[in-house]
PDB file with one MODEL, atoms N, CA, C and O in Angstrom:
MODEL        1
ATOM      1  N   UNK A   1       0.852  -1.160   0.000  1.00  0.00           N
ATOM      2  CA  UNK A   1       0.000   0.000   0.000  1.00  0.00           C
ATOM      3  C   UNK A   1       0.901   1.226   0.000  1.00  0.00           C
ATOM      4  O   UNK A   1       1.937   1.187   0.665  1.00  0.00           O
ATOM      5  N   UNK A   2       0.545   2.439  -0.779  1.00  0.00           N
ATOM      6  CA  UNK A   2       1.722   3.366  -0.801  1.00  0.00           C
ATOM      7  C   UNK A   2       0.787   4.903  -0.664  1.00  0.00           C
ATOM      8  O   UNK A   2      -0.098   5.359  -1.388  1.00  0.00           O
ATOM      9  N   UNK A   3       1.507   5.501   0.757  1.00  0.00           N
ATOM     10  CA  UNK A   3       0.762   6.352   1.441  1.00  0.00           C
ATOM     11  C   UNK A   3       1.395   7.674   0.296  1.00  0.00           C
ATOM     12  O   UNK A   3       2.563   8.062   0.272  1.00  0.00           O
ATOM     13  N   UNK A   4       0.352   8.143  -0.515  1.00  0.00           N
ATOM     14  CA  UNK A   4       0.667   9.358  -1.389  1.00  0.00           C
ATOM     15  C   UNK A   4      -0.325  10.607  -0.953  1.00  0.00           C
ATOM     16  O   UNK A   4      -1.490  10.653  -0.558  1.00  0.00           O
ATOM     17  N   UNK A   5       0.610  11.515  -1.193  1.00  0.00           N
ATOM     18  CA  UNK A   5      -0.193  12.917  -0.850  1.00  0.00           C
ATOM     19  C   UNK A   5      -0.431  13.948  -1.469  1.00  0.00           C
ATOM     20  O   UNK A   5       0.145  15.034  -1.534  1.00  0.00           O
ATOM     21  N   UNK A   6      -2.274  13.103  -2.407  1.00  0.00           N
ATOM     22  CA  UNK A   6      -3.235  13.987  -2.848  1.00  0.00           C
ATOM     23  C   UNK A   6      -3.552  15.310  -2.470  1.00  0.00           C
ATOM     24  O   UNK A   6      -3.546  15.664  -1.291  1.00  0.00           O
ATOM     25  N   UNK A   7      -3.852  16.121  -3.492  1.00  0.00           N
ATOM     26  CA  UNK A   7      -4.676  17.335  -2.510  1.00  0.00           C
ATOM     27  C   UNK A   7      -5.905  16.875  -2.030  1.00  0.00           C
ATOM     28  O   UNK A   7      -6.415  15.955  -2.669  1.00  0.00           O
ATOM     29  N   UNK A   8      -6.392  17.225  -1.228  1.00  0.00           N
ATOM     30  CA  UNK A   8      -7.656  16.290  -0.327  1.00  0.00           C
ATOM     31  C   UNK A   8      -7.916  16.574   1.217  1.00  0.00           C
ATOM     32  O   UNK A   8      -7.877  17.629   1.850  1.00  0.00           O
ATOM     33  N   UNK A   9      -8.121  15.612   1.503  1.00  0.00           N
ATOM     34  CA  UNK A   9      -8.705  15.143   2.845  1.00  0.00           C
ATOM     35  C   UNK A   9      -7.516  14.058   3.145  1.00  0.00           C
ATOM     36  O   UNK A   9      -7.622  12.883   2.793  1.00  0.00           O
ATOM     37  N   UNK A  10      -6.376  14.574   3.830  1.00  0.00           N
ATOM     38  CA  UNK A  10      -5.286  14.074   4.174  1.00  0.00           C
ATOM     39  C   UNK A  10      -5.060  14.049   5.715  1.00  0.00           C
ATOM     40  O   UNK A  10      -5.134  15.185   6.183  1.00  0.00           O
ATOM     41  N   UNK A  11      -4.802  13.066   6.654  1.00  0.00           N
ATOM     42  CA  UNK A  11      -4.783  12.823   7.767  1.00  0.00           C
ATOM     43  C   UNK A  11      -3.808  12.196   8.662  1.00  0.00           C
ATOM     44  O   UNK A  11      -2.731  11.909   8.140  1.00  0.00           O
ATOM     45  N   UNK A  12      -3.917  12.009   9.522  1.00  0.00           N
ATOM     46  CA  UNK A  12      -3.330  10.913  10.528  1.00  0.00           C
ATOM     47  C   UNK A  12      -4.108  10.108  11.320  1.00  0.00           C
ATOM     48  O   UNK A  12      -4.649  10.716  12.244  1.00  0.00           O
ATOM     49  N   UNK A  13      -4.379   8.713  11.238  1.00  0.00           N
ATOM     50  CA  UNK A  13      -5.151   7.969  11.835  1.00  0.00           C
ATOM     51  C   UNK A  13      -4.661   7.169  13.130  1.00  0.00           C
ATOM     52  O   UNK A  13      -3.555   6.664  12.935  1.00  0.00           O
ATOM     53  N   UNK A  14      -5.158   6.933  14.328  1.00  0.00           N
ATOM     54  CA  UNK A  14      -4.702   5.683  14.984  1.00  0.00           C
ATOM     55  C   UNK A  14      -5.782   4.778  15.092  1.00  0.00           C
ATOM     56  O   UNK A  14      -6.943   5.106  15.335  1.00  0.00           O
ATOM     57  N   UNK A  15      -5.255   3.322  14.853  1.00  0.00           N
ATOM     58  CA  UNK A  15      -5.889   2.777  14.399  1.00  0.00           C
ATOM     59  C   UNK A  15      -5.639   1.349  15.839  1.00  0.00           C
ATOM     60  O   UNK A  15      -4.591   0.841  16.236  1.00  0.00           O
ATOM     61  N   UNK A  16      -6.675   1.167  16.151  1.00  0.00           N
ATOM     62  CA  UNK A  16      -6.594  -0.083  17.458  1.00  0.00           C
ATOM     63  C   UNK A  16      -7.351  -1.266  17.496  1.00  0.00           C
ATOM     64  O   UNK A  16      -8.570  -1.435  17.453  1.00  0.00           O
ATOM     65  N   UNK A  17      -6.243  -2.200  17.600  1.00  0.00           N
ATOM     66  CA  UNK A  17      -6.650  -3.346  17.054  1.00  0.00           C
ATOM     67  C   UNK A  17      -6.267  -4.701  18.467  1.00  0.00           C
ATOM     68  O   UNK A  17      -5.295  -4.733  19.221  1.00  0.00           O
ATOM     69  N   UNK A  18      -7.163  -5.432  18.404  1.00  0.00           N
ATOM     70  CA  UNK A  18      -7.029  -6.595  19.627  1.00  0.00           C
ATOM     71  C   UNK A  18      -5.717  -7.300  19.420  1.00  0.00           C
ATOM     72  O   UNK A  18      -5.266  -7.358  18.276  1.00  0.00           O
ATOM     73  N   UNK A  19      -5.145  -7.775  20.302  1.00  0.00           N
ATOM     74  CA  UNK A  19      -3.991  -8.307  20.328  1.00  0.00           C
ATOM     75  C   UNK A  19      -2.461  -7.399  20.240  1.00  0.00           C
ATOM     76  O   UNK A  19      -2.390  -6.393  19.534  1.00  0.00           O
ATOM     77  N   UNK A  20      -1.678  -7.731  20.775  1.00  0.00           N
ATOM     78  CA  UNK A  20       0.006  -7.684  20.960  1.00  0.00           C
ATOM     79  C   UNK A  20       0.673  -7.887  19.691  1.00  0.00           C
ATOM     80  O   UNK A  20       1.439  -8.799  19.376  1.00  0.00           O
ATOM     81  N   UNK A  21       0.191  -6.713  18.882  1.00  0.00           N
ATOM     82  CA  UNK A  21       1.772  -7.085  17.524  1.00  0.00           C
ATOM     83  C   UNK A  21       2.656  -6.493  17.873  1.00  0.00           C
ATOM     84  O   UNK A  21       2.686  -5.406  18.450  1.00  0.00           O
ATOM     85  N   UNK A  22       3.942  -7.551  17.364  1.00  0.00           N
ATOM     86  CA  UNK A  22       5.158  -7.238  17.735  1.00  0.00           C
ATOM     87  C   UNK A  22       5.948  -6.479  16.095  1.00  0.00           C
ATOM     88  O   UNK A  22       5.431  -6.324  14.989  1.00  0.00           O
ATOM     89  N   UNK A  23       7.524  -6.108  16.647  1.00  0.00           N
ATOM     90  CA  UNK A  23       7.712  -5.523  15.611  1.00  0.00           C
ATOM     91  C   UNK A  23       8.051  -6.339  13.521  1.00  0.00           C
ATOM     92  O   UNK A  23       8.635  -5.976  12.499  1.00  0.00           O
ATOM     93  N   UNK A  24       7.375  -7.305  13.906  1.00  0.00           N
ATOM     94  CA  UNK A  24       7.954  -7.578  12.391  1.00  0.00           C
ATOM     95  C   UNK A  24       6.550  -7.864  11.986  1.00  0.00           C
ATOM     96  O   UNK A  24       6.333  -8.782  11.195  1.00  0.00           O
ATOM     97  N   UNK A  25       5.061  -6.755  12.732  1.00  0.00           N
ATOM     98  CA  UNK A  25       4.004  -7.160  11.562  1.00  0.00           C
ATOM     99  C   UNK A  25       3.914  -5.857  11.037  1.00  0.00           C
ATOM    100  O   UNK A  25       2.885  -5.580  10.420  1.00  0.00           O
ATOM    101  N   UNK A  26       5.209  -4.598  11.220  1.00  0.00           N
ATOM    102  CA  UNK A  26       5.391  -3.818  10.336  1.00  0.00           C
ATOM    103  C   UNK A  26       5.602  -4.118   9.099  1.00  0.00           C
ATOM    104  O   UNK A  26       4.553  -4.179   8.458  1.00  0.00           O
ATOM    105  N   UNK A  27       6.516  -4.324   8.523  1.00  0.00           N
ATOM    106  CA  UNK A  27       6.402  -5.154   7.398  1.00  0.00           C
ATOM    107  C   UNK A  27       4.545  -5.308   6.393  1.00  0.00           C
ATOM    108  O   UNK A  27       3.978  -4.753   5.452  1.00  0.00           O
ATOM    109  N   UNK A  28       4.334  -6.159   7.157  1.00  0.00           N
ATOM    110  CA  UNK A  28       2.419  -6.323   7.298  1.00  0.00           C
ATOM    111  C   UNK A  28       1.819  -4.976   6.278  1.00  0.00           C
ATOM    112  O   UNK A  28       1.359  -4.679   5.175  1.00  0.00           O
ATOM    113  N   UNK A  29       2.182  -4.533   7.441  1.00  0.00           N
ATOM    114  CA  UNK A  29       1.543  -2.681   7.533  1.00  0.00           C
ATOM    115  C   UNK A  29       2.466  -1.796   7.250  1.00  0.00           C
ATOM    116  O   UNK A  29       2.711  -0.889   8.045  1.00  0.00           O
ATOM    117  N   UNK A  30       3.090  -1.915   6.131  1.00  0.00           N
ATOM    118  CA  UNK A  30       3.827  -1.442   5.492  1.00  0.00           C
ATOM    119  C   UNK A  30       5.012  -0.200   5.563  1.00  0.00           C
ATOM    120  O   UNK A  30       5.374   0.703   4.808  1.00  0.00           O
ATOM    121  N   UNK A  31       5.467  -0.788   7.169  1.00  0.00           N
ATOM    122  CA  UNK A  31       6.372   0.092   7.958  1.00  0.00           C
ATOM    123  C   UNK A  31       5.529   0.913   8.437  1.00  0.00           C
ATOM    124  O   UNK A  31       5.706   2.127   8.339  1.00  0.00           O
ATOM    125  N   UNK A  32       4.679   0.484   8.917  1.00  0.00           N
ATOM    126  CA  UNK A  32       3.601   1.931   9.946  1.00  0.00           C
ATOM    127  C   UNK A  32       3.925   1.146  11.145  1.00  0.00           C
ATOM    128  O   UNK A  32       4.108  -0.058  11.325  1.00  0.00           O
ATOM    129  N   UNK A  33       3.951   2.793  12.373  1.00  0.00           N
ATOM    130  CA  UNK A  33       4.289   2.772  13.551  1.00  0.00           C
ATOM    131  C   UNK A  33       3.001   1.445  14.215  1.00  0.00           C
ATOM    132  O   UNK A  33       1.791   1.529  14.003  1.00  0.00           O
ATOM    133  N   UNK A  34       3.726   0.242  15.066  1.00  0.00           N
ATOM    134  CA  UNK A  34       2.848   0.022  15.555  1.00  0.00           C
ATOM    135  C   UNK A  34       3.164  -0.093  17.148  1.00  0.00           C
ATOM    136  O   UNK A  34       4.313  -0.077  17.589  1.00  0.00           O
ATOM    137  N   UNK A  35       2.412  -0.170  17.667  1.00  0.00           N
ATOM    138  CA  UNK A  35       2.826  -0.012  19.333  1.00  0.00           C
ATOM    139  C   UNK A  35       1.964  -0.790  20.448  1.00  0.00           C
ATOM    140  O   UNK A  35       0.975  -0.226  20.915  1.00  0.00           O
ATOM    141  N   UNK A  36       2.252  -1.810  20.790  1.00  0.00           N
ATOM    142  CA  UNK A  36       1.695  -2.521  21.357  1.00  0.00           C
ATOM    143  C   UNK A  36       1.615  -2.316  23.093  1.00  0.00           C
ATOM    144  O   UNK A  36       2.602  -2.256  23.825  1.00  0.00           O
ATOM    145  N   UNK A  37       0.420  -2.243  23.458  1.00  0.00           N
ATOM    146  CA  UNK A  37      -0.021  -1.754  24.613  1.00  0.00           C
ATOM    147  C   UNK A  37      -0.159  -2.847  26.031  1.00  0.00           C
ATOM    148  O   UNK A  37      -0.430  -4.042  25.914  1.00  0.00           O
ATOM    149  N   UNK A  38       0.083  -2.163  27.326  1.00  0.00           N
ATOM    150  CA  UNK A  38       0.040  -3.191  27.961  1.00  0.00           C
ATOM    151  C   UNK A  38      -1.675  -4.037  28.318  1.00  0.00           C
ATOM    152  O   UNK A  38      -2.015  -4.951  29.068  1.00  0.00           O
ATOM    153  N   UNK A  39      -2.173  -3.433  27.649  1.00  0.00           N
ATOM    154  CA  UNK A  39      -3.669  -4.025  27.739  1.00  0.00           C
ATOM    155  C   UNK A  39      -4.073  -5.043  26.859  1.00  0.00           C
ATOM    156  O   UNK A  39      -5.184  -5.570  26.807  1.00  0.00           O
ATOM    157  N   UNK A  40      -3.224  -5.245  26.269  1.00  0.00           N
ATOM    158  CA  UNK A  40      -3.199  -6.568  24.903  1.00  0.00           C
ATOM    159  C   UNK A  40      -4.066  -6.149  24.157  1.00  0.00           C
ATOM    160  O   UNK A  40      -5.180  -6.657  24.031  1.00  0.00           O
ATOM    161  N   UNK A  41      -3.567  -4.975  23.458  1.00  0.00           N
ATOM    162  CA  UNK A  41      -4.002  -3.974  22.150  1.00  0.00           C
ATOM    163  C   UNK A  41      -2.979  -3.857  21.687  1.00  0.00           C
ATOM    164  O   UNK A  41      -1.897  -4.228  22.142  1.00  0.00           O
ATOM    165  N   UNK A  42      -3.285  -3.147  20.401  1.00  0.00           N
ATOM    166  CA  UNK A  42      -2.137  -2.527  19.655  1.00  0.00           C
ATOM    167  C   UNK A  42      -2.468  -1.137  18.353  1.00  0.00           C
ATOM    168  O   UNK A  42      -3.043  -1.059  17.267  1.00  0.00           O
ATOM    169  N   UNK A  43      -1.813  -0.343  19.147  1.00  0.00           N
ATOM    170  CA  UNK A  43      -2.218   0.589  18.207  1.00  0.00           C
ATOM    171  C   UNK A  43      -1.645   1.087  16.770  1.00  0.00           C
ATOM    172  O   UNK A  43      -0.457   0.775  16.683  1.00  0.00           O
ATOM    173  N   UNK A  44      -2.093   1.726  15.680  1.00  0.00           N
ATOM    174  CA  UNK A  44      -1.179   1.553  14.475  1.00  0.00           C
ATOM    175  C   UNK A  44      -1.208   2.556  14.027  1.00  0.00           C
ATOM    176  O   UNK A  44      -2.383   2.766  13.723  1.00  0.00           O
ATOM    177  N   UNK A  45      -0.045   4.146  13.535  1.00  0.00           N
ATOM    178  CA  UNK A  45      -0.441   5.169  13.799  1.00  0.00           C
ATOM    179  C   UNK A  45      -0.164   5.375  11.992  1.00  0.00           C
ATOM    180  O   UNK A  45       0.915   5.522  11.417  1.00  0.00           O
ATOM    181  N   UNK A  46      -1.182   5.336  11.561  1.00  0.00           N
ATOM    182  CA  UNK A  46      -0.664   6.061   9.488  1.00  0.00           C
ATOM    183  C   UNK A  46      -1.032   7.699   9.896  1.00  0.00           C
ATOM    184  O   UNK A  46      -1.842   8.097  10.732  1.00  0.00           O
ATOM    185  N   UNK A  47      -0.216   8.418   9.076  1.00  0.00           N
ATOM    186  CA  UNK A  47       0.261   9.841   9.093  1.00  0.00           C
ATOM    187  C   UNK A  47       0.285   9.701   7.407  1.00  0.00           C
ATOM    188  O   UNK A  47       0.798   8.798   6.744  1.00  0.00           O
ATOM    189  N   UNK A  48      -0.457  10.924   6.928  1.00  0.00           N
ATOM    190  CA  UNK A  48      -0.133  11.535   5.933  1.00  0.00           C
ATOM    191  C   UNK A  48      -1.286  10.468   5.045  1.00  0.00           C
ATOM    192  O   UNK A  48      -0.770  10.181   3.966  1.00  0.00           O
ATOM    193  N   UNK A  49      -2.716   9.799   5.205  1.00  0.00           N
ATOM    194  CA  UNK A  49      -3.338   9.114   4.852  1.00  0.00           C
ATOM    195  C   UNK A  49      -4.376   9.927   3.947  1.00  0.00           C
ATOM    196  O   UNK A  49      -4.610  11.102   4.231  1.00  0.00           O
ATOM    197  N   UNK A  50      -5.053   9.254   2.764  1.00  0.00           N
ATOM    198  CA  UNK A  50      -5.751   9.741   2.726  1.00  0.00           C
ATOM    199  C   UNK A  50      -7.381   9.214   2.623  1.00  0.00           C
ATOM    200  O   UNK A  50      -7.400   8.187   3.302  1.00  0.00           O
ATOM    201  N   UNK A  51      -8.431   9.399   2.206  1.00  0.00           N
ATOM    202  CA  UNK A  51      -9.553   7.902   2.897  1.00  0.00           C
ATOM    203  C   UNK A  51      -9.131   6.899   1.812  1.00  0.00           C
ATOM    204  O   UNK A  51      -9.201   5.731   2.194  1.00  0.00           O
ATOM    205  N   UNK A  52      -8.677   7.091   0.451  1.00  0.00           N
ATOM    206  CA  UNK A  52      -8.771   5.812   0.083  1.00  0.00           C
ATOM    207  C   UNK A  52      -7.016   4.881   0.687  1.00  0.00           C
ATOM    208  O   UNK A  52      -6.854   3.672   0.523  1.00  0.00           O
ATOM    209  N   UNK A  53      -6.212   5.573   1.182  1.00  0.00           N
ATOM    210  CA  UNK A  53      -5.592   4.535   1.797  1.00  0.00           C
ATOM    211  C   UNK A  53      -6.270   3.735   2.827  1.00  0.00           C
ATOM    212  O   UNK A  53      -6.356   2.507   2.819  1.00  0.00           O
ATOM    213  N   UNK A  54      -6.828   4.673   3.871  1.00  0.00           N
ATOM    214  CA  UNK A  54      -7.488   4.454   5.184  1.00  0.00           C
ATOM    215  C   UNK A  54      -7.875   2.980   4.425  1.00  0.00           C
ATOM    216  O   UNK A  54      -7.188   1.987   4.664  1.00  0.00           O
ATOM    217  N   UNK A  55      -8.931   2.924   3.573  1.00  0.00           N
ATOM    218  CA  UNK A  55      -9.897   1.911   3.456  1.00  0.00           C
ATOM    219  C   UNK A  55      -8.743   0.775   3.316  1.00  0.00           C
ATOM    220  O   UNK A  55      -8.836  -0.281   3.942  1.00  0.00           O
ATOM    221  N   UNK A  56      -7.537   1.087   2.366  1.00  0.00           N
ATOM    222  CA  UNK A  56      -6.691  -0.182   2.144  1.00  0.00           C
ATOM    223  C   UNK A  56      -6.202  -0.497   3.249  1.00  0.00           C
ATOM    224  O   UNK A  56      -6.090  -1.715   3.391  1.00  0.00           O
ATOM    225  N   UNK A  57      -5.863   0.122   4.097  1.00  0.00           N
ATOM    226  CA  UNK A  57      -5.041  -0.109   5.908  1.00  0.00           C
ATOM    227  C   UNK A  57      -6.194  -0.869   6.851  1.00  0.00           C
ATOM    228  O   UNK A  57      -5.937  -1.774   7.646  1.00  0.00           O
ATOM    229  N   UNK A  58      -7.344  -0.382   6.627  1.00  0.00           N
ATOM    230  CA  UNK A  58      -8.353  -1.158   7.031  1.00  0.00           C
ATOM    231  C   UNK A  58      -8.811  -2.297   6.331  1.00  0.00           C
ATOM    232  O   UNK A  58      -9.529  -2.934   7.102  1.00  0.00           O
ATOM    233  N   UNK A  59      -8.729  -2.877   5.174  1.00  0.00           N
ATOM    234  CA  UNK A  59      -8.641  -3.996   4.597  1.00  0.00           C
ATOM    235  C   UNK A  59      -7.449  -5.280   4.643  1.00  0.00           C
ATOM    236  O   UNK A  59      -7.545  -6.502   4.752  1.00  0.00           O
ATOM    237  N   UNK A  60      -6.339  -4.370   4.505  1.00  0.00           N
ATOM    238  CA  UNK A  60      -5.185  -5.422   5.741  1.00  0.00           C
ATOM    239  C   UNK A  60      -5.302  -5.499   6.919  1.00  0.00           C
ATOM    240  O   UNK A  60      -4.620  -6.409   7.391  1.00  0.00           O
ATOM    241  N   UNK A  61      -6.021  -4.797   7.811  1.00  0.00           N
ATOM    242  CA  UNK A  61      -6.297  -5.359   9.360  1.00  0.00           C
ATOM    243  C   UNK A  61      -7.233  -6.977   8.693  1.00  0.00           C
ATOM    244  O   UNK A  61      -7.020  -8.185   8.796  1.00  0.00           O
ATOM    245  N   UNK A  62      -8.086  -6.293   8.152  1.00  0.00           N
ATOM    246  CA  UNK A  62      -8.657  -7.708   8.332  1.00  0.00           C
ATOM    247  C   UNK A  62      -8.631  -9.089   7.677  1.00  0.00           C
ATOM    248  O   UNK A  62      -9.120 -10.181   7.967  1.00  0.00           O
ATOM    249  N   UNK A  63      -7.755  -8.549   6.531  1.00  0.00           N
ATOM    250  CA  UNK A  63      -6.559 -10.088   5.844  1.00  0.00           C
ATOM    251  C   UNK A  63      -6.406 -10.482   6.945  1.00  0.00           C
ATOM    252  O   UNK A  63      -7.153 -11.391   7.306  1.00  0.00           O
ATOM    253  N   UNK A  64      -5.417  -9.973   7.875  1.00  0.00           N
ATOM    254  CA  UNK A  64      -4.792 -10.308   8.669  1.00  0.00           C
ATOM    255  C   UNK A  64      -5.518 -10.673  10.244  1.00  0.00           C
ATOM    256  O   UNK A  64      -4.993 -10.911  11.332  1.00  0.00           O
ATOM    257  N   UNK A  65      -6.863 -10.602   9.841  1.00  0.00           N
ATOM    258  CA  UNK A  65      -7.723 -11.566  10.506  1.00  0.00           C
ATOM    259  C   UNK A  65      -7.919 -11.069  12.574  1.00  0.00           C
ATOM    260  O   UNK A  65      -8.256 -11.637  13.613  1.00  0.00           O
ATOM    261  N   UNK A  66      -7.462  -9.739  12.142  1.00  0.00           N
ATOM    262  CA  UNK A  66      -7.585  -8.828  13.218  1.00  0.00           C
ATOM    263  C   UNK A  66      -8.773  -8.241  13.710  1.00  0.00           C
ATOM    264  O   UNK A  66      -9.713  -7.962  12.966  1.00  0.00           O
ATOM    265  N   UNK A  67      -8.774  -7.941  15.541  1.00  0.00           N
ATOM    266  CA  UNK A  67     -10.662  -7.472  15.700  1.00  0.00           C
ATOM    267  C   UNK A  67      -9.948  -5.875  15.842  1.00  0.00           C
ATOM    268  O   UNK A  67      -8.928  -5.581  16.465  1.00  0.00           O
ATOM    269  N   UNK A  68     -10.643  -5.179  15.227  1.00  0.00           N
ATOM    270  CA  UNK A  68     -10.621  -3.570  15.011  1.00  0.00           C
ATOM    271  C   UNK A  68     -11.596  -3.141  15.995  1.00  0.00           C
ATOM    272  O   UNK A  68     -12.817  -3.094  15.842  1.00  0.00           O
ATOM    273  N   UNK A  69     -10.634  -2.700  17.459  1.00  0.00           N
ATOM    274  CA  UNK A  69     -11.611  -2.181  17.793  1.00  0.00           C
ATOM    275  C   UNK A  69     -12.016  -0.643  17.997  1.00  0.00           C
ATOM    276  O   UNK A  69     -12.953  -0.297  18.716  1.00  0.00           O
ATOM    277  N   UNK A  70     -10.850   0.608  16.972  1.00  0.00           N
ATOM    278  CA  UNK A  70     -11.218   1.420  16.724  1.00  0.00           C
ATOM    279  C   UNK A  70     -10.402   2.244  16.120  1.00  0.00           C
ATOM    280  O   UNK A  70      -9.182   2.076  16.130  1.00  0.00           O
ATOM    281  N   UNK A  71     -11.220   3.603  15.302  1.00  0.00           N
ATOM    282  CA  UNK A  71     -10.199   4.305  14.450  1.00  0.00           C
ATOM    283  C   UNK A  71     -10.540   6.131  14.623  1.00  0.00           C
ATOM    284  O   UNK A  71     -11.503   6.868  14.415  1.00  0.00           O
ATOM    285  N   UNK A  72      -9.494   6.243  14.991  1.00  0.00           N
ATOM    286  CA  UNK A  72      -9.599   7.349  15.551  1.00  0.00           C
ATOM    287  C   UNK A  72      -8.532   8.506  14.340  1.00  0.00           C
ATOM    288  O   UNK A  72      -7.340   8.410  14.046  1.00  0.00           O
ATOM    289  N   UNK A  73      -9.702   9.639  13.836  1.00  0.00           N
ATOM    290  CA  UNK A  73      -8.403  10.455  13.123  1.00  0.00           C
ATOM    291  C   UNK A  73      -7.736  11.606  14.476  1.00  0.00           C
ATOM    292  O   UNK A  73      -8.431  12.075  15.377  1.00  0.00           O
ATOM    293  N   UNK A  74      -6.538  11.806  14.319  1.00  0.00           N
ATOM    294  CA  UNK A  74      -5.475  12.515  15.156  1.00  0.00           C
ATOM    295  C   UNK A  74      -5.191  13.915  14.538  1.00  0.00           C
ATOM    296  O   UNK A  74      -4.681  14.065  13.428  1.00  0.00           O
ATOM    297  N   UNK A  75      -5.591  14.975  15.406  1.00  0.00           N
ATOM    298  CA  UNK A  75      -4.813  15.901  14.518  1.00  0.00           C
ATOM    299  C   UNK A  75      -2.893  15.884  13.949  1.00  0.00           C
ATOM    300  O   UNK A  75      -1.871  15.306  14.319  1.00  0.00           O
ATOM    301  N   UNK A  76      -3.331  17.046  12.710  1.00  0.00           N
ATOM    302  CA  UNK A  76      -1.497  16.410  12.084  1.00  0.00           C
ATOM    303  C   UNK A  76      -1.093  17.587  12.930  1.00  0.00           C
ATOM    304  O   UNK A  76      -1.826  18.367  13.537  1.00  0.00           O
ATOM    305  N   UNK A  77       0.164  17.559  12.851  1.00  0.00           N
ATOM    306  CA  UNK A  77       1.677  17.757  13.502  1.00  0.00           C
ATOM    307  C   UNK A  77       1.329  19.660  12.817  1.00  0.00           C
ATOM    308  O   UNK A  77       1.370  20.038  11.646  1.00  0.00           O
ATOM    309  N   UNK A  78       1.061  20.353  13.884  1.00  0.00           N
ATOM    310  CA  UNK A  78       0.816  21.871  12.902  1.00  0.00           C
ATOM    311  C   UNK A  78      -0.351  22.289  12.658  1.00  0.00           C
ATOM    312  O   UNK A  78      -0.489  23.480  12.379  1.00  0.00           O
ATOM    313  N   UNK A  79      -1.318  21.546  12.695  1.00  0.00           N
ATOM    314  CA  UNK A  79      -3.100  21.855  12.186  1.00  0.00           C
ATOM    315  C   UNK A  79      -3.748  21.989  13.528  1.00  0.00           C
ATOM    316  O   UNK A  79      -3.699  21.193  14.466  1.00  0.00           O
ATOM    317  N   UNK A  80      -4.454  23.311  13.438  1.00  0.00           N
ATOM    318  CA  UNK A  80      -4.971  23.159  14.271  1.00  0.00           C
ATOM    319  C   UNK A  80      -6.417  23.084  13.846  1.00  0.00           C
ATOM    320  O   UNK A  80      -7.296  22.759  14.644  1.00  0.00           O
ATOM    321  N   UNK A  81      -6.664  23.391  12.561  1.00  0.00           N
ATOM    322  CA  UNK A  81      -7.799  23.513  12.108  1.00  0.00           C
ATOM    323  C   UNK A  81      -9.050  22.133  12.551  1.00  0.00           C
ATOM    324  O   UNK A  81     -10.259  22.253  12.752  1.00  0.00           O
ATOM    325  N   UNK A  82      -8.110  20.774  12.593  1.00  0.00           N
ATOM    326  CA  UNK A  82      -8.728  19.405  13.019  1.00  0.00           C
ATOM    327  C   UNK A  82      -9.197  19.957  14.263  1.00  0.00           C
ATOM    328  O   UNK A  82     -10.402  20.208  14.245  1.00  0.00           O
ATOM    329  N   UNK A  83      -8.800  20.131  14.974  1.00  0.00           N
ATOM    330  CA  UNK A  83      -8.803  20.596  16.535  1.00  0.00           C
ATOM    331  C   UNK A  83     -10.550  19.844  16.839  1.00  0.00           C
ATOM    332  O   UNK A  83     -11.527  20.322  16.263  1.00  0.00           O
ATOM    333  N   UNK A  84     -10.626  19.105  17.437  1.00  0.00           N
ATOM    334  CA  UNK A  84     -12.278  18.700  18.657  1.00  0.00           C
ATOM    335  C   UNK A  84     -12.988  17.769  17.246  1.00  0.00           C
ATOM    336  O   UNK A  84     -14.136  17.323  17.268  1.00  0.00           O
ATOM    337  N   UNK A  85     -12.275  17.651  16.376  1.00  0.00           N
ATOM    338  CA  UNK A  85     -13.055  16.720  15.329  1.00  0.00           C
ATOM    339  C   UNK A  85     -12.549  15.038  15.509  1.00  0.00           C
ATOM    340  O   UNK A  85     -11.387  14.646  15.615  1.00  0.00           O
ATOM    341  N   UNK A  86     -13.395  14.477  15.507  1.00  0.00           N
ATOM    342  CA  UNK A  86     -12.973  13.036  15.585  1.00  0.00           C
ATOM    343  C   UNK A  86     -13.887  12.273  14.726  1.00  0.00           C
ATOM    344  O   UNK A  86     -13.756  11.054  14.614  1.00  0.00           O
TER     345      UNK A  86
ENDMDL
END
């Protein structure tokens, strides 16, 4: 999947998913940050997305046979304009 940046509706998502991935299901997820929590979650942070990646990042969670249990957009690094939108 290859995160390109359309003019658009461009974002940063975290994305939380059941279970403890460790670091080589980057790869997976195509070198996106993932960070595994002590609650046996794991969160997966794409930056610079836009919805039709979103949908492909959300279609490899569930190849990969993962329970999604949520997706949250993040404001970017500088915007404040996102500010209280989720």
């Amino acid at each position: 999947m290859t995160h390109t940046r359309p003019t658009g509706d461009i974002n940063r998502y975290e994305i939380r998913v059941r279970g403890r991935l460790d670091a080589r299901w980057s790869a997976w997820f195509d070198g996106l940050e993932l960070t595994p929590l002590p609650d046996g979650t794991t969160v997966i942070v794409a930056e610079a997305v836009d919805q039709a990646a979103l949908h492909g990042l959300l279609r490899q969670v569930r190849d990969a046979g993962l329970s999604l249990i949520s997706v949250a957009r993040l404001d970017a690094v500088g915007d404040s304009s996102h500010q209280g939108d989720a």
